[in-house]
C-alpha positions as CSV (number, residue, x, y, z in Angstrom):
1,X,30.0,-13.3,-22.0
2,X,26.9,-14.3,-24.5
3,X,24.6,-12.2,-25.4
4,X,21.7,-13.9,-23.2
5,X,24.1,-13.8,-20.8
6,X,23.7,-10.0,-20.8
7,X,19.8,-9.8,-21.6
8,X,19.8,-12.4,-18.9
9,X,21.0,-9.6,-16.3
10,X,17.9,-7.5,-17.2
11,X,15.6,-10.1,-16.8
12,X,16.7,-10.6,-13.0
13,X,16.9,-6.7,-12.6
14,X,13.4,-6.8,-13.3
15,X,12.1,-9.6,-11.5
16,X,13.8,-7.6,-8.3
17,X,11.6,-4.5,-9.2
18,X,8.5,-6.5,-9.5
19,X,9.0,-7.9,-6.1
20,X,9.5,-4.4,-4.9
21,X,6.0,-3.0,-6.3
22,X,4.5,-6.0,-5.1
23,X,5.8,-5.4,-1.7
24,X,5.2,-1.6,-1.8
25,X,1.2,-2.6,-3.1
26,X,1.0,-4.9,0.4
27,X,2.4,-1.8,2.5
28,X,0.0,0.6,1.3
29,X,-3.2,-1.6,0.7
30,X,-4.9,0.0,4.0
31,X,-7.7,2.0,4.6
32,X,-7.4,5.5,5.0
33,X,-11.0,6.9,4.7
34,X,-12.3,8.0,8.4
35,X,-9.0,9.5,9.6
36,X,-10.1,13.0,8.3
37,X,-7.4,16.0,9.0
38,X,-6.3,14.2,11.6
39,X,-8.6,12.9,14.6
40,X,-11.2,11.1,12.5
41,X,-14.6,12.1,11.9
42,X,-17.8,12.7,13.1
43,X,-19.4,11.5,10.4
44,X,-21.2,7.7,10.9
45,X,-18.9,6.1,8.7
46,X,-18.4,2.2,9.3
47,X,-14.8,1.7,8.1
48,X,-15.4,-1.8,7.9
49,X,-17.9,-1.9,5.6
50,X,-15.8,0.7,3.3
51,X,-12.8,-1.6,3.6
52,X,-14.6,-4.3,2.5
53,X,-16.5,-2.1,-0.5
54,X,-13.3,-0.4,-1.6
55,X,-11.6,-3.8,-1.3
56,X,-8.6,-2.9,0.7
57,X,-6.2,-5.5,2.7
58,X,-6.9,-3.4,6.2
59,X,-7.8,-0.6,8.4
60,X,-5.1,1.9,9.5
61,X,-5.6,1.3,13.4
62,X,-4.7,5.3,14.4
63,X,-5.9,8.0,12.7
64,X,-2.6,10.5,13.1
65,X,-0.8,7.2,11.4
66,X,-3.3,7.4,8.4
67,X,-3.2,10.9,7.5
68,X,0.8,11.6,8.2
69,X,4.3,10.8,7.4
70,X,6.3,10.4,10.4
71,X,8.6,6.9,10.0
């Protein structure tokens, strides 16, 4: 094989791994801030607002899906 045949093969690996982190960076653009501990907060925070502020994609819709690791 020629040699840009080889440096070719990195060049794709890469490509593959920039999808990945651009697919990771879609998964995890969300709004954590009012979930708290766990059962969200007391506080008069308009998560909205903050999304829009902080510049985030969305909201996390439940609170116990925001703060944990369960899938």
């Amino acid at each position: 094989i020629s040699f840009a045949h080889h440096v070719m093969t990195y060049y794709w690996m890469l490509e593959r791994d920039k999808a990945r982190f651009n697919d990771a960076l879609k998964r995890i653009d969300i709004n954590p801030l009012g979930a708290a501990a766990l059962s969200g907060t007391t506080h008069p925070i308009d998560r909205q607002k903050t999304q829009e502020l902080l510049d985030f994609a969305s909201l996390y819709e439940n609170s116990l899906d925001a703060v944990s690791d369960r899938d």
